[in-house]
C-alpha positions in Angstrom: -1.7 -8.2 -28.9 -5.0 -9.9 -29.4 -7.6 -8.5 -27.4 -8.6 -12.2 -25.6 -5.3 -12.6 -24.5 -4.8 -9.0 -23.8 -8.1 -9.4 -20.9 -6.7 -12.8 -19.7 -3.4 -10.5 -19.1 -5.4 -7.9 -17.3 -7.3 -10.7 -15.3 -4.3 -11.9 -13.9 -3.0 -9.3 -12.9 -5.1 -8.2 -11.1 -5.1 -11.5 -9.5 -1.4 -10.7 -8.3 -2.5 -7.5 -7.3 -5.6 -9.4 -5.2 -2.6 -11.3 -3.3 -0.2 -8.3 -2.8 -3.5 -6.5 -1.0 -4.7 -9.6 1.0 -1.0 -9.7 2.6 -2.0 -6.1 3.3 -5.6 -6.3 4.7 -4.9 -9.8 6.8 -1.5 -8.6 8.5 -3.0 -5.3 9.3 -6.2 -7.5 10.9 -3.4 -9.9 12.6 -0.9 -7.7 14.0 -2.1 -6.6 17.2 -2.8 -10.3 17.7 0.9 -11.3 16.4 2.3 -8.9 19.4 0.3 -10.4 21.9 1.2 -14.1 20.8 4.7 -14.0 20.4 5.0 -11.1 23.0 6.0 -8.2 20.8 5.8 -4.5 21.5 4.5 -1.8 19.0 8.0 -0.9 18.4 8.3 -4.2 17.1 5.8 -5.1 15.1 6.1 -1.3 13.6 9.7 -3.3 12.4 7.7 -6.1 11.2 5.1 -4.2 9.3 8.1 -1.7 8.0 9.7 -5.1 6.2 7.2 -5.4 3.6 7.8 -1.8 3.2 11.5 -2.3 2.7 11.0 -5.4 0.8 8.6 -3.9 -2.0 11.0 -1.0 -3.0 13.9 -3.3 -3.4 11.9 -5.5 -5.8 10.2 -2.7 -7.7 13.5 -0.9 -8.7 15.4 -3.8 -9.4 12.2 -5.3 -11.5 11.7 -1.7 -13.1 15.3 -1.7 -14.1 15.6 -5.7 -15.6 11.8 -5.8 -16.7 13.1 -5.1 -20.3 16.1 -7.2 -20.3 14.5 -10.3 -18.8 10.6 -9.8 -19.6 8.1 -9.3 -17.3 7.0 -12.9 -17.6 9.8 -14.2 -15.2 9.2 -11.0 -13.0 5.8 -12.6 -12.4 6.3 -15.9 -12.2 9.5 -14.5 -9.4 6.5 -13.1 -7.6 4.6 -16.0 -7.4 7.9 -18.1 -5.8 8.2 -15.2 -3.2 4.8 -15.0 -2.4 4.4 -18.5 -1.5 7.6 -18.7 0.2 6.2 -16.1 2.4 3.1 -17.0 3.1 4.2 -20.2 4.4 6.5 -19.1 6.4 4.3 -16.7 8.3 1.9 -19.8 8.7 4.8 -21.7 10.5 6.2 -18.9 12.5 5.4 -20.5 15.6 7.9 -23.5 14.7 11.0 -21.3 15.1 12.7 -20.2 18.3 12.6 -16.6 17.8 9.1 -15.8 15.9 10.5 -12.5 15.1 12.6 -13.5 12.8 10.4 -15.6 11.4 7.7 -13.0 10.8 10.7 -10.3 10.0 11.7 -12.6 6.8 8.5 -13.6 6.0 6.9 -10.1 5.5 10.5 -9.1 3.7 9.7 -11.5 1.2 6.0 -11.1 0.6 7.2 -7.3 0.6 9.4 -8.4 -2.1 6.7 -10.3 -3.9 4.6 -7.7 -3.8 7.2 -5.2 -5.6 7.9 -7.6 -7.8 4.5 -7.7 -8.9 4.0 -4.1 -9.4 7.5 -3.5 -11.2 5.8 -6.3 -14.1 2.2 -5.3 -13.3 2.4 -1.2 -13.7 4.3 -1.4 -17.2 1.8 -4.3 -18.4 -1.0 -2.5 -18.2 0.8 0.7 -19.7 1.7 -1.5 -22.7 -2.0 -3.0 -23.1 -3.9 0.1 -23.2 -2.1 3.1 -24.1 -4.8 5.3 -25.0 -6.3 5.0 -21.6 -3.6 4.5 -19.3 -4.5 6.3 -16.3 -8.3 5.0 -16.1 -6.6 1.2 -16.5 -4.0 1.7 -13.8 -6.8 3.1 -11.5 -8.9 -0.4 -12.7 -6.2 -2.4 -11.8 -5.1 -0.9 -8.9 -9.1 -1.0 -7.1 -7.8 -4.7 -7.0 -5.6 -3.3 -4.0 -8.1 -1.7 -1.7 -10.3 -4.9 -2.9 -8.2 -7.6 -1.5 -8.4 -5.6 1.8 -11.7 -5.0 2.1 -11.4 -8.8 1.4 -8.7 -9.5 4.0 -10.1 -7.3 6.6 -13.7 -8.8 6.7 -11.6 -12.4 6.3 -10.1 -11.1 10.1 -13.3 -9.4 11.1 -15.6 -13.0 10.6 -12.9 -15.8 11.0 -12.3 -14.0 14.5 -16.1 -14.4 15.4 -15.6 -18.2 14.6 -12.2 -18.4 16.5 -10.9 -19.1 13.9 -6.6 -19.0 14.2 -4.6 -16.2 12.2 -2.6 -19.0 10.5 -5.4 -20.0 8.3 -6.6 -16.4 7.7 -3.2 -16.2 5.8 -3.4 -19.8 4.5 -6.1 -18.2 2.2 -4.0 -16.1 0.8 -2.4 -19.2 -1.1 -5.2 -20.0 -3.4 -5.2 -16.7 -6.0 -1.4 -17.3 -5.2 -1.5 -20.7 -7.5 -4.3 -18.8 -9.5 -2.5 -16.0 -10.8 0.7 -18.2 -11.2 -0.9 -20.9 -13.6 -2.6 -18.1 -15.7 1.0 -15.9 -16.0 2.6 -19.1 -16.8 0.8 -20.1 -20.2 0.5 -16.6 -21.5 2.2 -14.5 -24.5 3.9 -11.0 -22.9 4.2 -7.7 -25.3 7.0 -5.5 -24.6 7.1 -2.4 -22.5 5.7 0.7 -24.5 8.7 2.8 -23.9 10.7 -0.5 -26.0 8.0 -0.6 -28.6 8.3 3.0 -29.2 12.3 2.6 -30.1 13.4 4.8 -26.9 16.7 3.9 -25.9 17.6 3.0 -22.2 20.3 6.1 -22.2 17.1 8.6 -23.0 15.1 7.0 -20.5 17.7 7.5 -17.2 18.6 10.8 -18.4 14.2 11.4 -18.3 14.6 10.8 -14.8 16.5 13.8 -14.0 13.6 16.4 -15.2 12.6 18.3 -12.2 8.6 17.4 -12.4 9.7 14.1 -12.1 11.5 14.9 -9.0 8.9 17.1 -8.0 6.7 13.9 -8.1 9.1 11.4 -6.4 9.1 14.2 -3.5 4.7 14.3 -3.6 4.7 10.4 -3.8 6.4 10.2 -0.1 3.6 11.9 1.1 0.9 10.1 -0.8 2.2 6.8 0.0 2.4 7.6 3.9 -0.9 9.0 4.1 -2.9 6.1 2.6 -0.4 3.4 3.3 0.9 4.2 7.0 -2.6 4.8 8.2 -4.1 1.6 6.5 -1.4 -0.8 7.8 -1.8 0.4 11.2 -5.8 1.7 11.6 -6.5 -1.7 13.9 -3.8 -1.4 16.1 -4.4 3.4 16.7 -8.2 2.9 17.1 -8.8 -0.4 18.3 -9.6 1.6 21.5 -11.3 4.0 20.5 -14.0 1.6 18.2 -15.2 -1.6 19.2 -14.5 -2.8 15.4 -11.4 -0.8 14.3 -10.6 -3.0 11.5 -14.1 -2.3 9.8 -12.9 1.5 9.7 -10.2 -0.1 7.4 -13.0 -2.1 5.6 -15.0 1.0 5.1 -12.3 3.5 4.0 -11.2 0.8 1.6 -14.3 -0.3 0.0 -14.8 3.6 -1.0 -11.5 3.4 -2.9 -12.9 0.0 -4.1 -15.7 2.1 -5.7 -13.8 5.2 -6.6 -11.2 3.4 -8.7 -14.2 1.6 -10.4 -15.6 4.8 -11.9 -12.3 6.6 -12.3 -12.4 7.3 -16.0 -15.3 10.4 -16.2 -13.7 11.7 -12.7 -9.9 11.2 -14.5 -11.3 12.8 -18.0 -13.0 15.9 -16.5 -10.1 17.1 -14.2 -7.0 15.4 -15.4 -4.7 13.6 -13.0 -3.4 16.7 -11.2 -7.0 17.8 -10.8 -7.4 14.7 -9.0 -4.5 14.4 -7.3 -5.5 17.9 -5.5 -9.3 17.0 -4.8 -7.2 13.9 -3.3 -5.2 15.7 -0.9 -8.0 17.8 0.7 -10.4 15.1 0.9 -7.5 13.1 3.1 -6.6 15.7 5.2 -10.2 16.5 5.8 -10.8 12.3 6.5 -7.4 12.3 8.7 -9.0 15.1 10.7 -12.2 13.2 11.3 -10.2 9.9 12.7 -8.1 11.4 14.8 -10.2 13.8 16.0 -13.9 12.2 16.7 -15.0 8.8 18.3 -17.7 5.8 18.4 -19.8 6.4 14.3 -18.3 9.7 13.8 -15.0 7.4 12.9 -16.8 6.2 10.0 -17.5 9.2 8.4 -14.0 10.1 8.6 -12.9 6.6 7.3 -15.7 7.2 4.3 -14.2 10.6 3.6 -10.6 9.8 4.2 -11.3 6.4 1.8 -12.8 8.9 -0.9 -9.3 11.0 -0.4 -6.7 8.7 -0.3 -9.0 6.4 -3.2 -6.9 7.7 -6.3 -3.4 8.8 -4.8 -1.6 5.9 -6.3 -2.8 4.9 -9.4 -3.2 8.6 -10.6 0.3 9.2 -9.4 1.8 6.4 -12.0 -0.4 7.4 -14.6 0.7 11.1 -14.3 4.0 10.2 -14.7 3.3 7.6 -17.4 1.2 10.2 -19.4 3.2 13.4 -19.1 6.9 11.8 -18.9 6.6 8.7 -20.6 9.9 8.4 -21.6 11.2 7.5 -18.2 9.3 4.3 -19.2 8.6 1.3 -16.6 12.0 2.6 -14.8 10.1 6.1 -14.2 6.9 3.9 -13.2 8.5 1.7 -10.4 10.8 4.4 -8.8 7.7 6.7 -8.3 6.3 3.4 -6.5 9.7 2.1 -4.5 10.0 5.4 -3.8 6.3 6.2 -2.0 6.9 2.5 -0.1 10.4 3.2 1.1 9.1 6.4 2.5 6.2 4.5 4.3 8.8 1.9 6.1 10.7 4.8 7.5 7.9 6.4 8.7 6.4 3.3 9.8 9.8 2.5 12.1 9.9 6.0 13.1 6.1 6.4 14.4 6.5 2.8 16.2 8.8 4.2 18.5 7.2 7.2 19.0 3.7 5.1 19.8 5.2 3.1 22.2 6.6 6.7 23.9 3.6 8.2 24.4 2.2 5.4 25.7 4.8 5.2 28.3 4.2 8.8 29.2 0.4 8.3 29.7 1.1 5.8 32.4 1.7 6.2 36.0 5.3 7.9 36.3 8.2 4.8 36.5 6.0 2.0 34.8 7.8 -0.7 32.5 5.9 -0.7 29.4 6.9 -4.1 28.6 5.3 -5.3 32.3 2.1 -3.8 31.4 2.1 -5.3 28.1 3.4 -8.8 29.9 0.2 -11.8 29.8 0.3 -11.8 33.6 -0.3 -8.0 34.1 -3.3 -7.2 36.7 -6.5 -6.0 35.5 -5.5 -2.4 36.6 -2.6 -2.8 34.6 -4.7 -3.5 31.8 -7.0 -1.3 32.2 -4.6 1.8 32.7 -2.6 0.5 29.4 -6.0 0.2 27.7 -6.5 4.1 27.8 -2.8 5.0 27.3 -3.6 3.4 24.0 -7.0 5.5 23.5 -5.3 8.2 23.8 -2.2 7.7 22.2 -3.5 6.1 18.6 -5.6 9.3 17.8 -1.8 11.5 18.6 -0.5 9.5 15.9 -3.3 10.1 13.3 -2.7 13.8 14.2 1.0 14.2 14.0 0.4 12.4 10.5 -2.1 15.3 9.2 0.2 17.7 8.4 1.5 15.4 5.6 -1.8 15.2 3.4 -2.1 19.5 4.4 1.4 20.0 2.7 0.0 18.2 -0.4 -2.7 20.1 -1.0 0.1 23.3 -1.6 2.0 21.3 -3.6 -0.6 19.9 -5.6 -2.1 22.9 -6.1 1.2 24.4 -7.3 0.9 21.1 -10.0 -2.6 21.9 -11.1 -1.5 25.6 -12.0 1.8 24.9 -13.6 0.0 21.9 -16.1 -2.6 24.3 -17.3 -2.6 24.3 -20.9 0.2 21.8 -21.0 -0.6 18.7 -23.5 0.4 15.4 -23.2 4.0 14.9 -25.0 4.7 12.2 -27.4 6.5 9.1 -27.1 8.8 8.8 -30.0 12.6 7.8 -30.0 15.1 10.4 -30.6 
């Protein structure tokens, strides 16, 4: 692989990457204005948001599983057809009867765009730089909190211009066309674990070692904590902050910054040293949002941001240092698996906000009345604190996800001292 086409690779991926984020950072901007326009509860939209979550898992372990038969060339230029599929059908939601659906299908496919993307994306870079695989995945993956610092500020000033939601996504369609022109003229290499001569039996029967189940299990938590609470920080704190998608902007742009300068953090304590610092940085960040109010949210989105920062990247690369012979299989099930757990949880913890919001109104109110365009202003008003008070409940019941992490993490950290890195040589 020569080394000019090798960064043109890189660049384009992370181009993808930039488009699979934006989704992210806009819809999480848009979605408490989606409910209000097409007259959707939380329970709803927590559906809505959930089906790029569904969508993404499908496509990554499919992709992980054909991205050595068919090339991750056509994976990526799949991803491009998906994306833009999507993306203009969320533009034109308004155009069908039920705008639910609309939005439901729409998400699903750029949720399936986006997996798509990673199942080609994750083994790519693996295969480009194999002596530094970690430090390169955390390079690539920055582009994911980018694009939403991106997206979110994209909200935060086309808002102040009234400008609509439907061209806040229509932007989305320009790196679209980018990164599917530059994939389309480019050379591929193979996936490492194909280069190195393992065969496909040896890599399923690698899935079955118990630290890579052990990881699967960790990665459900990782993916909730940084995931659930990014997708839905607008709509829990709006409330409480005046500017409730900036907290996203600012926890975000710390990861931004993080994954920039990963390598002398990723040298000096190895991936499950990080992966532990990680997990009590988040809890302690968690803490802070659910539990303070007006600038004190900001410390606790800066903290949470430096917590959260390296969860996913340092996840794959564990696995793609330490059992690479599950190959780009072992690669995109840790990541289906973390974003299959996040739609779950995301369905789940709809239902449950829209409950404790009922209960924090007057005793027999309709939920549905007070979320109605022609409620009263008392109406308003008393839904307006039920929502104060029920966002930061959610951020709490949530903590004890990134506190479990820190034991298991720590069990990690111990059990890989003075464990080196294993080969990757065919049987």
């Amino acid at each position: 692989m020569q080394v000019a086409n090798r960064n043109q690779l890189f660049i384009a991926s992370c181009l993808a990457l930039l488009v699979t984020s934006l989704s992210f950072g806009i819809r999480a901007g848009i979605l408490g204005k989606l409910g209000v326009e097409f007259d959707l509860d939380k329970a709803e939209l927590g559906t809505i948001a959930a089906t790029a979550f569904w969508g993404f898992p499908l496509a990554v372990i499919i992709g992980g599983m054909i991205v050595d038969i068919i090339g991750m060339k056509k994976l990526l230029l799949l991803a491009f057809i998906f994306h833009l599929a999507g993306i203009l059908l969320t533009i034109f939601a308004d155009r069908f009867s039920n705008p639910f659906w609309s939005l439901f299908i729409s998400t699903l496919l750029i949720g399936i765009a986006n997996g798509t993307v990673e199942a080609a994306c994750n083994p790519l870079v693996t295969a480009l730089y194999t002596d530094n695989k970690t430090t390169k995945l955390n390079h690539f993956h920055l582009w994911f909190p980018g694009g939403i610092v991106i997206g979110t500020l994209l909200v935060y000033f086309f808002d102040k211009a009234s400008i609509g939601w439907q061209v806040q996504v229509a932007m989305m369609i320009i790196p679209t066309i980018i990164y599917g022109f530059l994939f389309a003229k480019q050379q591929f290499p193979v996936t490492e674990r194909v280069a190195s001569g393992i065969s496909t039996g040896d890599m399923y029967k690698s899935l079955a070692n118990p630290l890579f189940i052990f990881m699967i299990i960790c990665m459900f938590g990782t993916a909730i904590t940084e995931l659930f609470t990014g997708q839905w920080i607008d709509v829990l704190l709006k409330n409480v902050s005046d500017n409730a998608i900036l907290i996203l902007t600012v926890s975000t742009g710390v990861m931004v910054l993080g994954r920039a300068f990963a390598g002398p953090i990723v040298h000096r304590l190895a991936p499950q040293g990080v992966l532990l610092m990680s997990a009590i940085l988040a809890t302690l960040g968690l803490y802070l949002l659910g539990h303070t109010s007006g600038n004190m949210i900001f410390a606790g989105a800066l903290v949470f941001g430096m917590g959260v920062c390296y969860f996913w990247p340092t996840m794959l690369g564990f696995v793609s240092e330490y059992l690479p012979k599950t190959g780009a299989v072992g690669i995109n099930l840790l990541g289906g698996a973390g974003m299959f757990a996040v739609s779950l949880y995301m369905m789940v913890m709809g239902g449950f906000y829209d409950k404790l919001i009922a209960q924090k109104l007057p005793p027999g109110a309709d939920l549905k009345l007070y979320n109605a365009p022609e409620a009263t202003e008392e109406m308003k008003a008393a839904l307006n604190e039920a929502n104060k008070a029920a966002g930061p409940e959610i951020l709490n019941a949530t903590l004890v996800i990134p506190v479990i992490l820190i034991v298991a993490f720590a069990g990690l950290y111990l059990y890989m001292r003075g464990k080196k890195k294993p080969g990757l040589q065919a049987a």
